[in-house]
PDB file of N, CA, C and O in Angstrom:
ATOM      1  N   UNK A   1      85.897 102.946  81.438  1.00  0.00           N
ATOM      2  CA  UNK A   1      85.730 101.533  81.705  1.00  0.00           C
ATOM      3  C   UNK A   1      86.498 100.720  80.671  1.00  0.00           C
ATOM      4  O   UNK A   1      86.697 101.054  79.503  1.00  0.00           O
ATOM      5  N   UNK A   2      86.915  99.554  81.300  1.00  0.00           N
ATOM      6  CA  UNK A   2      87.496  98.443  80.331  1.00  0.00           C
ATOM      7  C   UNK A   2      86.386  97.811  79.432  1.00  0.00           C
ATOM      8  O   UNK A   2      85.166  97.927  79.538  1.00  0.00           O
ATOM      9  N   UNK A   3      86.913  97.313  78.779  1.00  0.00           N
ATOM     10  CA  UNK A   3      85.805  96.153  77.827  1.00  0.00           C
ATOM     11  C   UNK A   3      85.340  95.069  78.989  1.00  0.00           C
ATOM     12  O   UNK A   3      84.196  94.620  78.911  1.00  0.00           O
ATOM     13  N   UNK A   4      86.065  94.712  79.886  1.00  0.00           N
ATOM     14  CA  UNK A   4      85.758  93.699  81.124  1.00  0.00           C
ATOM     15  C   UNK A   4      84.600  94.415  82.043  1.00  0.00           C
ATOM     16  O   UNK A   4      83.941  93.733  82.829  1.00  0.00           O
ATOM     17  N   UNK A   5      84.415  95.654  81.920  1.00  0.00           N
ATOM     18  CA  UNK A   5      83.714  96.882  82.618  1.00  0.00           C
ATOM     19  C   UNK A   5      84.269  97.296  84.063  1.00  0.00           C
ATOM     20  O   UNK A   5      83.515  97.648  84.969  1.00  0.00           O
ATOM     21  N   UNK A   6      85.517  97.228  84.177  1.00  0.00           N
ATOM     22  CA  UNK A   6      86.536  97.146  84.979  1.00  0.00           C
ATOM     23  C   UNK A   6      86.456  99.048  84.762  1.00  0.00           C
ATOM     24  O   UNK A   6      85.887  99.549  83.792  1.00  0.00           O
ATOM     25  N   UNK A   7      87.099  99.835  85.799  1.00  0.00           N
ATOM     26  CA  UNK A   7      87.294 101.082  85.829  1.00  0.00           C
ATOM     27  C   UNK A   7      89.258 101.159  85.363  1.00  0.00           C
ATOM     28  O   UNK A   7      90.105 100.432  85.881  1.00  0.00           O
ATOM     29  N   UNK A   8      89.486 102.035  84.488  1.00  0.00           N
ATOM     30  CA  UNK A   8      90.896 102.276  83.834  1.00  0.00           C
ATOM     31  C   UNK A   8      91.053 103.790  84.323  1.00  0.00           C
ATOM     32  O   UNK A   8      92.187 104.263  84.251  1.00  0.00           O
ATOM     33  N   UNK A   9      89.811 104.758  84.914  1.00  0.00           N
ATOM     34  CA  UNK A   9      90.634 105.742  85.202  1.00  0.00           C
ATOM     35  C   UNK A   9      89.946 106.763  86.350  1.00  0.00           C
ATOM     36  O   UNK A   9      88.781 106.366  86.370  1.00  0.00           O
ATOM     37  N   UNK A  10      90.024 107.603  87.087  1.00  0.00           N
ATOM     38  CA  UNK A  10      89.228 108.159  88.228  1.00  0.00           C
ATOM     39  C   UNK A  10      89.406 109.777  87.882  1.00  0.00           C
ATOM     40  O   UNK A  10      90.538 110.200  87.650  1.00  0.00           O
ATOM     41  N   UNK A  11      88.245 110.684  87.854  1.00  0.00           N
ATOM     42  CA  UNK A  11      88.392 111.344  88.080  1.00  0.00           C
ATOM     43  C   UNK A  11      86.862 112.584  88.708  1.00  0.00           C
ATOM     44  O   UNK A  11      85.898 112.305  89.420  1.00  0.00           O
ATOM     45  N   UNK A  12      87.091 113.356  88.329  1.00  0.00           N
ATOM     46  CA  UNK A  12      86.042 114.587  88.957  1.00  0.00           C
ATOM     47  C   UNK A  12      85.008 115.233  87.971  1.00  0.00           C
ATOM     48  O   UNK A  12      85.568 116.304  87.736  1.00  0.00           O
ATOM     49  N   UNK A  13      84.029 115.239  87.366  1.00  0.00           N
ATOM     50  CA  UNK A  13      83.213 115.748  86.426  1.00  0.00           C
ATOM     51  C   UNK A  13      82.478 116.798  87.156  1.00  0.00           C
ATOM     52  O   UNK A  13      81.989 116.356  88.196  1.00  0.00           O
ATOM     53  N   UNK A  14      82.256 117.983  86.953  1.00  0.00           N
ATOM     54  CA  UNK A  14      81.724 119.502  87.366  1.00  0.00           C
ATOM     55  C   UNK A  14      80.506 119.265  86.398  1.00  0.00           C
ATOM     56  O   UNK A  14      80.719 118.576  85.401  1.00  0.00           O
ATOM     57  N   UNK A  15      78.923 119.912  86.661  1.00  0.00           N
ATOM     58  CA  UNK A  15      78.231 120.506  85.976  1.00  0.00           C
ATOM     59  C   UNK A  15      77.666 121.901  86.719  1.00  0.00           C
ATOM     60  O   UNK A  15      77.602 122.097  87.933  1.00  0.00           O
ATOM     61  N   UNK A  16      77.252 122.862  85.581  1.00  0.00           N
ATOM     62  CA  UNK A  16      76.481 123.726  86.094  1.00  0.00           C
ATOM     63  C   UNK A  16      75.069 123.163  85.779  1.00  0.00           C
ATOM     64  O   UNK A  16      74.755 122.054  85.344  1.00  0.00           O
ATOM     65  N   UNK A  17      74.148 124.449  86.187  1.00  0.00           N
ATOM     66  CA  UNK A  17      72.802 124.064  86.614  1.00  0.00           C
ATOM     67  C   UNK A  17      71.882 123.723  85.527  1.00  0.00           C
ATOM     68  O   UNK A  17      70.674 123.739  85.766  1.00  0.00           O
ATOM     69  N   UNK A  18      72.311 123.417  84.362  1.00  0.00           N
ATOM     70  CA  UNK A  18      71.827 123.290  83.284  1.00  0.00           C
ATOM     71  C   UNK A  18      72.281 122.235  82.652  1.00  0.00           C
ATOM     72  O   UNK A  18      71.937 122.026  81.489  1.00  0.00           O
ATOM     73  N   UNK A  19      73.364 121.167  83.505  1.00  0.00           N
ATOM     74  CA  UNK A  19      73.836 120.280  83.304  1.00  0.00           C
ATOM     75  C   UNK A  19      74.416 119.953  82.213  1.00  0.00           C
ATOM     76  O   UNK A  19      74.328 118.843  81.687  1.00  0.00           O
ATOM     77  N   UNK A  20      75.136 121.024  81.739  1.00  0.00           N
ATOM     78  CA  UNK A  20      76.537 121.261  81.117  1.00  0.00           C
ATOM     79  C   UNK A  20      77.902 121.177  81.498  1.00  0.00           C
ATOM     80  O   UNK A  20      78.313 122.020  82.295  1.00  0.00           O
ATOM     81  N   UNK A  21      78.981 119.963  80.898  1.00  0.00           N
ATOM     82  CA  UNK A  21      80.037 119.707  82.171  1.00  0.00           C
ATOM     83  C   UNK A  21      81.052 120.761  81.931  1.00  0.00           C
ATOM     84  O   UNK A  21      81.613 121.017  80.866  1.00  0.00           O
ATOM     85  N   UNK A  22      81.127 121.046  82.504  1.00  0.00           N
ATOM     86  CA  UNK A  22      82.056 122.454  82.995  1.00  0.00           C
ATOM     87  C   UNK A  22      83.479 122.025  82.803  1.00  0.00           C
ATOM     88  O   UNK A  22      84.032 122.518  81.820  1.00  0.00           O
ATOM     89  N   UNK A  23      84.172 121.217  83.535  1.00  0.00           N
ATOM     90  CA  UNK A  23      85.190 120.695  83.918  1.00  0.00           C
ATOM     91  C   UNK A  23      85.628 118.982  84.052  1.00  0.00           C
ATOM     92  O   UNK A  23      84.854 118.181  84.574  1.00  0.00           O
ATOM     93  N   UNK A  24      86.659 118.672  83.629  1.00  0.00           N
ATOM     94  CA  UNK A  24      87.083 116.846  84.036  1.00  0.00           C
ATOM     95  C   UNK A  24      88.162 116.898  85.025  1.00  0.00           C
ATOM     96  O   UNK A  24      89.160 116.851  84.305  1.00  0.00           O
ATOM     97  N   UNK A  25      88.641 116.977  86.440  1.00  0.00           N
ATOM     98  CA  UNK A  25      89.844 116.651  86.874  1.00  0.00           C
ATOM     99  C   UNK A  25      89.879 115.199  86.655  1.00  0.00           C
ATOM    100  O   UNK A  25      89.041 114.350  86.958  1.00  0.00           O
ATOM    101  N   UNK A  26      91.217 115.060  85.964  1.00  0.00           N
ATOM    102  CA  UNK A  26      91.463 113.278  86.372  1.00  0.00           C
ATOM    103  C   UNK A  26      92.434 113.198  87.284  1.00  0.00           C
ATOM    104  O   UNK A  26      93.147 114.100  87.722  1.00  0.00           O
ATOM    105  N   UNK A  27      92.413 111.945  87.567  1.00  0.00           N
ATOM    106  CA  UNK A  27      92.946 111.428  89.422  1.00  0.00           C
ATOM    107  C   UNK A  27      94.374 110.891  89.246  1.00  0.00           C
ATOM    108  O   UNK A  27      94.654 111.134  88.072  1.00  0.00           O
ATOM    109  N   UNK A  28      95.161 110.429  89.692  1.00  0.00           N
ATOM    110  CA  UNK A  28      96.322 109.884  89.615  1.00  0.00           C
ATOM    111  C   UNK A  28      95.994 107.974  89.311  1.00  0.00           C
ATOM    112  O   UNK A  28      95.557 107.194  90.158  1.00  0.00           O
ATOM    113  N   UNK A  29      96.367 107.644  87.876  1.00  0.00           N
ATOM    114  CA  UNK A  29      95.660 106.635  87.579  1.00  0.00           C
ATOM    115  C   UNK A  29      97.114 105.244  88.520  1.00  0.00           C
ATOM    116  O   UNK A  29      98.341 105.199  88.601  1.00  0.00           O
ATOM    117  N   UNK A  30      96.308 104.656  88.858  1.00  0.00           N
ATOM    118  CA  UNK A  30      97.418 103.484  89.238  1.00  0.00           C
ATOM    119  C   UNK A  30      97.935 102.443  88.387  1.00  0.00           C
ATOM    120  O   UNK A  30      98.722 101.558  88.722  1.00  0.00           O
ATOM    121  N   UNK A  31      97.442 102.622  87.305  1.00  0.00           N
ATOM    122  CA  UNK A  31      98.027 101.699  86.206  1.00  0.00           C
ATOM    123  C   UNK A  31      99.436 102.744  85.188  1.00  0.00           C
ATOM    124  O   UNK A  31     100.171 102.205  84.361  1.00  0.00           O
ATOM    125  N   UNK A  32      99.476 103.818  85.445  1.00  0.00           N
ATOM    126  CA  UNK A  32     100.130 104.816  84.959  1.00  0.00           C
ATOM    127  C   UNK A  32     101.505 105.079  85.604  1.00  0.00           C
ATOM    128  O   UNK A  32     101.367 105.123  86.826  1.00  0.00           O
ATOM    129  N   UNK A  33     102.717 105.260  85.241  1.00  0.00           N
ATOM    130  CA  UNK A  33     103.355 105.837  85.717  1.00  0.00           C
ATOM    131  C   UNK A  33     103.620 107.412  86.325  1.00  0.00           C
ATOM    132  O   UNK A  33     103.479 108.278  85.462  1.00  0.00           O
ATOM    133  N   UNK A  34     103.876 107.762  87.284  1.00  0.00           N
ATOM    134  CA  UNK A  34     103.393 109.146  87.394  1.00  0.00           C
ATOM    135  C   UNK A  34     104.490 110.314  87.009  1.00  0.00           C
ATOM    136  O   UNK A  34     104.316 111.467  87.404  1.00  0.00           O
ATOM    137  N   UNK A  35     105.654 109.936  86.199  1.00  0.00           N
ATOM    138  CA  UNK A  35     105.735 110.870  85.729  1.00  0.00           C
ATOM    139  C   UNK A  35     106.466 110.930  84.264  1.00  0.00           C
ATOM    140  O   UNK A  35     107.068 111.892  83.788  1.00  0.00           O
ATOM    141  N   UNK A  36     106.231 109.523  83.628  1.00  0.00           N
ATOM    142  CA  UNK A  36     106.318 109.542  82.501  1.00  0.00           C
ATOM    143  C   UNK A  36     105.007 108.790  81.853  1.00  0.00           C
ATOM    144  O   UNK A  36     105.158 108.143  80.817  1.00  0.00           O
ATOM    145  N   UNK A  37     103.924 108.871  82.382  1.00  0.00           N
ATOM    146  CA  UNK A  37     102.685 108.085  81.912  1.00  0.00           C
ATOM    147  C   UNK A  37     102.804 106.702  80.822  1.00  0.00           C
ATOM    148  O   UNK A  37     102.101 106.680  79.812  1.00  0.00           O
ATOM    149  N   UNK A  38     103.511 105.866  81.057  1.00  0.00           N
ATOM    150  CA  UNK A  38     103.807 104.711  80.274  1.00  0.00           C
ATOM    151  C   UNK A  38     102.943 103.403  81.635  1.00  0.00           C
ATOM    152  O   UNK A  38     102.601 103.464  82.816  1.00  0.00           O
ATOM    153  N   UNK A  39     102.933 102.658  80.842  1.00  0.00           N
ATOM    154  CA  UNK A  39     101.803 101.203  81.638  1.00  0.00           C
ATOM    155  C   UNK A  39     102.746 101.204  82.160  1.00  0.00           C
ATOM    156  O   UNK A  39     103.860 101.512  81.737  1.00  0.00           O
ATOM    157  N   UNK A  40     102.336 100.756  83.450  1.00  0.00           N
ATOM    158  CA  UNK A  40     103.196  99.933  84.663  1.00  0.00           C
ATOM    159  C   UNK A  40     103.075  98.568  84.533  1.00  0.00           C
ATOM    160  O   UNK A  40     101.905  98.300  84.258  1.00  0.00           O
ATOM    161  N   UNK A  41     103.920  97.373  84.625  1.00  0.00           N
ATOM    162  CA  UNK A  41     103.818  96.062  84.663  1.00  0.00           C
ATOM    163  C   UNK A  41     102.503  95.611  85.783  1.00  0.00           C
ATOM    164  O   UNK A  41     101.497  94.930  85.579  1.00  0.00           O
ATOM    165  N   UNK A  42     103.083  96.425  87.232  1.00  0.00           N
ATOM    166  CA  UNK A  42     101.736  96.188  88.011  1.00  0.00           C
ATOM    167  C   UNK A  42     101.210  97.551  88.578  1.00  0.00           C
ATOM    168  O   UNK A  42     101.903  98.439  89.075  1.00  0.00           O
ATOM    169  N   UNK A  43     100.023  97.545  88.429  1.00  0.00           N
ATOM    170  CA  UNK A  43      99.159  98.622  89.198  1.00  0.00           C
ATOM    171  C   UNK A  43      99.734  99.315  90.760  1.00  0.00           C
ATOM    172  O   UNK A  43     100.083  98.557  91.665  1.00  0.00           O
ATOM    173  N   UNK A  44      99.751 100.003  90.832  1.00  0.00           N
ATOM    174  CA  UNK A  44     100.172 101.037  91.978  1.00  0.00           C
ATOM    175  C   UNK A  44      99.191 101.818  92.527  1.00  0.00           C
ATOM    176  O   UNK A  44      99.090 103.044  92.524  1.00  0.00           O
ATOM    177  N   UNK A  45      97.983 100.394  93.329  1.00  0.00           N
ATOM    178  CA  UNK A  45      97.129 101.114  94.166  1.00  0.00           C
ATOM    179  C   UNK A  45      96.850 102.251  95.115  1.00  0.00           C
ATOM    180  O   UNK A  45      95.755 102.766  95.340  1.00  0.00           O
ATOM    181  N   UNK A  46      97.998 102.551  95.622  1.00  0.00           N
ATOM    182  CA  UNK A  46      98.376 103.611  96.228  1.00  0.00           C
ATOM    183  C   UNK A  46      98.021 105.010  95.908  1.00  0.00           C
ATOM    184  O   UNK A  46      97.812 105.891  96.743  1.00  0.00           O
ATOM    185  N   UNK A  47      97.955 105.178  94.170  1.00  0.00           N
ATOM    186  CA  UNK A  47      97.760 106.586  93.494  1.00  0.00           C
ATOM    187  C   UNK A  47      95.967 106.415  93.728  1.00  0.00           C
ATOM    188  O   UNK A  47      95.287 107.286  93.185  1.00  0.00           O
ATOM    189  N   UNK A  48      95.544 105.784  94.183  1.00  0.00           N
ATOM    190  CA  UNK A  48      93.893 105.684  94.299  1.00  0.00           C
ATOM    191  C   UNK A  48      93.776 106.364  96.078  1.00  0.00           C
ATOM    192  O   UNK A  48      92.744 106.180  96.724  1.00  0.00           O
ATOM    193  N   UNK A  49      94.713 106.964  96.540  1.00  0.00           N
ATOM    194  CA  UNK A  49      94.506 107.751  97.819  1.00  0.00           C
ATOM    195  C   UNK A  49      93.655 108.614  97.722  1.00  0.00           C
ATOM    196  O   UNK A  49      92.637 108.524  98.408  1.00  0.00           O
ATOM    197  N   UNK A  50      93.893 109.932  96.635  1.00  0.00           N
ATOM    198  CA  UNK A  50      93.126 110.966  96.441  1.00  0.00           C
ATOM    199  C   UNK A  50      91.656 110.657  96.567  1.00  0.00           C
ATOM    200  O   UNK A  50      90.782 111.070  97.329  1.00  0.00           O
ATOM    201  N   UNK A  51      91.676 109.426  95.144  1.00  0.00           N
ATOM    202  CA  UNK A  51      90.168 109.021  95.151  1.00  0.00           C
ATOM    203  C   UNK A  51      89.507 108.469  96.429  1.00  0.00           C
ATOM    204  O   UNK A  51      88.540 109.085  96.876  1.00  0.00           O
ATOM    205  N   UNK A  52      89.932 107.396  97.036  1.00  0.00           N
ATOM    206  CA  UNK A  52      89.672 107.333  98.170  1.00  0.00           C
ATOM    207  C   UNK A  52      89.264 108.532  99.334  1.00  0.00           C
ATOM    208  O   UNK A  52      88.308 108.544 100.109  1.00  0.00           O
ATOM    209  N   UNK A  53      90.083 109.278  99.197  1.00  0.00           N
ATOM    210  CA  UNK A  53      89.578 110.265 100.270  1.00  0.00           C
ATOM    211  C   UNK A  53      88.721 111.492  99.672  1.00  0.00           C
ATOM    212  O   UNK A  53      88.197 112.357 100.373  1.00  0.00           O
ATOM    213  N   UNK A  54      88.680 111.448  98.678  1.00  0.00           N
ATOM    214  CA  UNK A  54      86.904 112.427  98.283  1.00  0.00           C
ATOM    215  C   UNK A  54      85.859 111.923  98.768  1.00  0.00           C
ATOM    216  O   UNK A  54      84.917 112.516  99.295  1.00  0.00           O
ATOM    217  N   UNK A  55      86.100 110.058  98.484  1.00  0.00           N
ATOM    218  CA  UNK A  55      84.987 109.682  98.685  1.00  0.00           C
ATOM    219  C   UNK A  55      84.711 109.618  99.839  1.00  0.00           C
ATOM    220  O   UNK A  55      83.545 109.380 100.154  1.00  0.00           O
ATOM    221  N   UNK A  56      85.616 109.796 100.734  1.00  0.00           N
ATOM    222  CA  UNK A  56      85.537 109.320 102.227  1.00  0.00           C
ATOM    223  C   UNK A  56      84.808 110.987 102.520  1.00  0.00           C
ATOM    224  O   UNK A  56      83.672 110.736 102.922  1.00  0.00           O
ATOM    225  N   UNK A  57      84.915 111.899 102.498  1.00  0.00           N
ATOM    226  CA  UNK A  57      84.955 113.404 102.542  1.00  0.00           C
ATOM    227  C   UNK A  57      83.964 113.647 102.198  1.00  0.00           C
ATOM    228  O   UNK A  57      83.132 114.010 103.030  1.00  0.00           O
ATOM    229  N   UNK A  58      83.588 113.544 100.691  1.00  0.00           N
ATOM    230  CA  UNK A  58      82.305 114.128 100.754  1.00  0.00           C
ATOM    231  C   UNK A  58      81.064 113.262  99.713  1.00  0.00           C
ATOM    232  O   UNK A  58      80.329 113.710  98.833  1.00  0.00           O
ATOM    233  N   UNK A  59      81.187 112.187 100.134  1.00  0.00           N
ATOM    234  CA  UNK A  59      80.459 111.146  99.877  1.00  0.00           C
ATOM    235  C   UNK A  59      80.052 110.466 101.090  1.00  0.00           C
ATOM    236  O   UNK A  59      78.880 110.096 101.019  1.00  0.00           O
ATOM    237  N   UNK A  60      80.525 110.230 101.983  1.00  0.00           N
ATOM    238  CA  UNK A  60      80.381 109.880 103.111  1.00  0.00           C
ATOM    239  C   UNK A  60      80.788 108.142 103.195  1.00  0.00           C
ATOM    240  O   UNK A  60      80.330 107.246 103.905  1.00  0.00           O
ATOM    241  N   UNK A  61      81.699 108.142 102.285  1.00  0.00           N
ATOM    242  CA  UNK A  61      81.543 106.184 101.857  1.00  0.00           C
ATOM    243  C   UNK A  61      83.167 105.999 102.832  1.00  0.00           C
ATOM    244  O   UNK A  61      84.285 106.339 102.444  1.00  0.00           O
ATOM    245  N   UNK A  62      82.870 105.487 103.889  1.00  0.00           N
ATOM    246  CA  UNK A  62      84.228 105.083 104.597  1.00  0.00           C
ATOM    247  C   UNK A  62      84.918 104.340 104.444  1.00  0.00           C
ATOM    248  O   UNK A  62      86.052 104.332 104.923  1.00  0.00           O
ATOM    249  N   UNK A  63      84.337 103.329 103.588  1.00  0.00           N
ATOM    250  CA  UNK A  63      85.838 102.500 102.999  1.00  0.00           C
ATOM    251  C   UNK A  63      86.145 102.885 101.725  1.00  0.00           C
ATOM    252  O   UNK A  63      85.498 103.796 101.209  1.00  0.00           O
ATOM    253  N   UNK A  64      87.237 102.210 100.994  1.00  0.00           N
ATOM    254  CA  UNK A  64      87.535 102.184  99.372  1.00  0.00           C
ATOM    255  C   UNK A  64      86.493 100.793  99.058  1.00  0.00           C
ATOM    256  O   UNK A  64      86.037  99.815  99.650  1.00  0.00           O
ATOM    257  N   UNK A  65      86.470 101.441  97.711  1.00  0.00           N
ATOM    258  CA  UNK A  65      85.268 100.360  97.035  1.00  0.00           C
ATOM    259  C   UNK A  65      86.734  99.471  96.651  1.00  0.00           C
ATOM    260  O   UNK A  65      87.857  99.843  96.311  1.00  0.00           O
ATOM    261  N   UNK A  66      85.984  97.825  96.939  1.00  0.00           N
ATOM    262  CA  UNK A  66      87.210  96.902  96.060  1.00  0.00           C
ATOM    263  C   UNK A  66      86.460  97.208  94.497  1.00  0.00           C
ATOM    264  O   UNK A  66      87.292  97.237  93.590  1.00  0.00           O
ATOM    265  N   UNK A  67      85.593  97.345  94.235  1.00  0.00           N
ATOM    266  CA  UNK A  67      85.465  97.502  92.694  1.00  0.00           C
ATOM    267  C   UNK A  67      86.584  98.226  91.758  1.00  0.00           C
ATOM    268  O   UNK A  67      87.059  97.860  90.683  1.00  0.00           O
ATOM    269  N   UNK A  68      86.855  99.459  92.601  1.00  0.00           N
ATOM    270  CA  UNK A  68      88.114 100.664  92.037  1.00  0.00           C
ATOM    271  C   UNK A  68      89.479  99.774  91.906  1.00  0.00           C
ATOM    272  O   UNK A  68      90.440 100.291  91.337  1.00  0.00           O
ATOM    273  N   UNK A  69      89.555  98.786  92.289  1.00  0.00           N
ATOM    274  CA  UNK A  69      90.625  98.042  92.376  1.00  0.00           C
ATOM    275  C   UNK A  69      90.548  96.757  91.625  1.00  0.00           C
ATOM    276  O   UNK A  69      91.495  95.976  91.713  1.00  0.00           O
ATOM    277  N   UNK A  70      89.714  96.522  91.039  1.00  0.00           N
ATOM    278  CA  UNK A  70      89.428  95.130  89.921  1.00  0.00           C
ATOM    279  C   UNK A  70      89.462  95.213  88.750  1.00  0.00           C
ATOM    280  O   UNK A  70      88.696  94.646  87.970  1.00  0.00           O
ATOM    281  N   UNK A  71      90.851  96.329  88.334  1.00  0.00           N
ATOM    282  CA  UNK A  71      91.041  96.118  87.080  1.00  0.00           C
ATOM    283  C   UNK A  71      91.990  95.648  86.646  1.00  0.00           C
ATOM    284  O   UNK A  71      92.782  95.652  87.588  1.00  0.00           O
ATOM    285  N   UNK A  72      92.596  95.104  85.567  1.00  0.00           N
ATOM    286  CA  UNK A  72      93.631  94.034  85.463  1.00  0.00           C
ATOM    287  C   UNK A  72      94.832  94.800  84.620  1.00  0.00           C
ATOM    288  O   UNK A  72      95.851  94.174  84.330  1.00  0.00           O
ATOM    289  N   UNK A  73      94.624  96.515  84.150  1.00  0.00           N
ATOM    290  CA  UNK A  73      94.977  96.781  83.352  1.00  0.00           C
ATOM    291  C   UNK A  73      95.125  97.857  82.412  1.00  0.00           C
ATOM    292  O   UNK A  73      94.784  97.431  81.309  1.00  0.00           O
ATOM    293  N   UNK A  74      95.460  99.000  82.354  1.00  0.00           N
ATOM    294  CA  UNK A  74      95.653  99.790  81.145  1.00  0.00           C
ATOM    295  C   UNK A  74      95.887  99.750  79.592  1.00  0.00           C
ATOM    296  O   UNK A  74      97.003 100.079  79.191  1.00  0.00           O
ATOM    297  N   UNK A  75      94.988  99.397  78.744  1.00  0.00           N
ATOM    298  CA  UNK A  75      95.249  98.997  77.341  1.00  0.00           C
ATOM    299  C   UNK A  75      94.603 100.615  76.366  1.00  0.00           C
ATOM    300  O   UNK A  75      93.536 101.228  76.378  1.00  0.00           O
ATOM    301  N   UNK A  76      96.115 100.811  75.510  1.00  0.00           N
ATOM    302  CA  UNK A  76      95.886 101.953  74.773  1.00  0.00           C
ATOM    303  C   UNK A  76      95.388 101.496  73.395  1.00  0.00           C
ATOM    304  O   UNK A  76      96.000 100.640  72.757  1.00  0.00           O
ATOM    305  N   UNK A  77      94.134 102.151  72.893  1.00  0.00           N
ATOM    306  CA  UNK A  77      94.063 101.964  71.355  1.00  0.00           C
ATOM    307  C   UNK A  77      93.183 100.999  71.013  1.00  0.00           C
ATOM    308  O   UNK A  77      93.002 100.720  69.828  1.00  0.00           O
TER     309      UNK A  77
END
């Protein structure tokens, strides 16, 4: 989360049954460039597909949340 409480990044958290996290996949961030990871001037909603369609899959949530999309920003540090 941002300091605004805005979301900066998406990804997948695993636990086993003892609720120990196993694993983090992270998602293709849209504030990121994708293949030199430097800020983008503007967000590139588009890399929020993946996320979108987990949730659609196995969440059962058929739209994209506009929340995932109300952030203004990537700030390092």
């Amino acid at each position: 989360m941002s300091r605004d409480g805005t979301p900066i990044s998406w990804g997948l958290r695993l636990f086993n049954g003892r609720g120990e996290q196993q694993i983090t996949v992270l998602l293709p961030n849209p504030f990121l460039h994708p293949e030199t990871d430097k800020v983008l001037k503007m967000p590139d909603w588009s890399r929020l597909a993946l996320w979108d369609e987990l949730r659609r899959t196995r969440l059962g949530l058929p739209q994209p949340d506009p929340f995932d999309r109300s952030g203004t920003g990537f700030r390092q540090g």
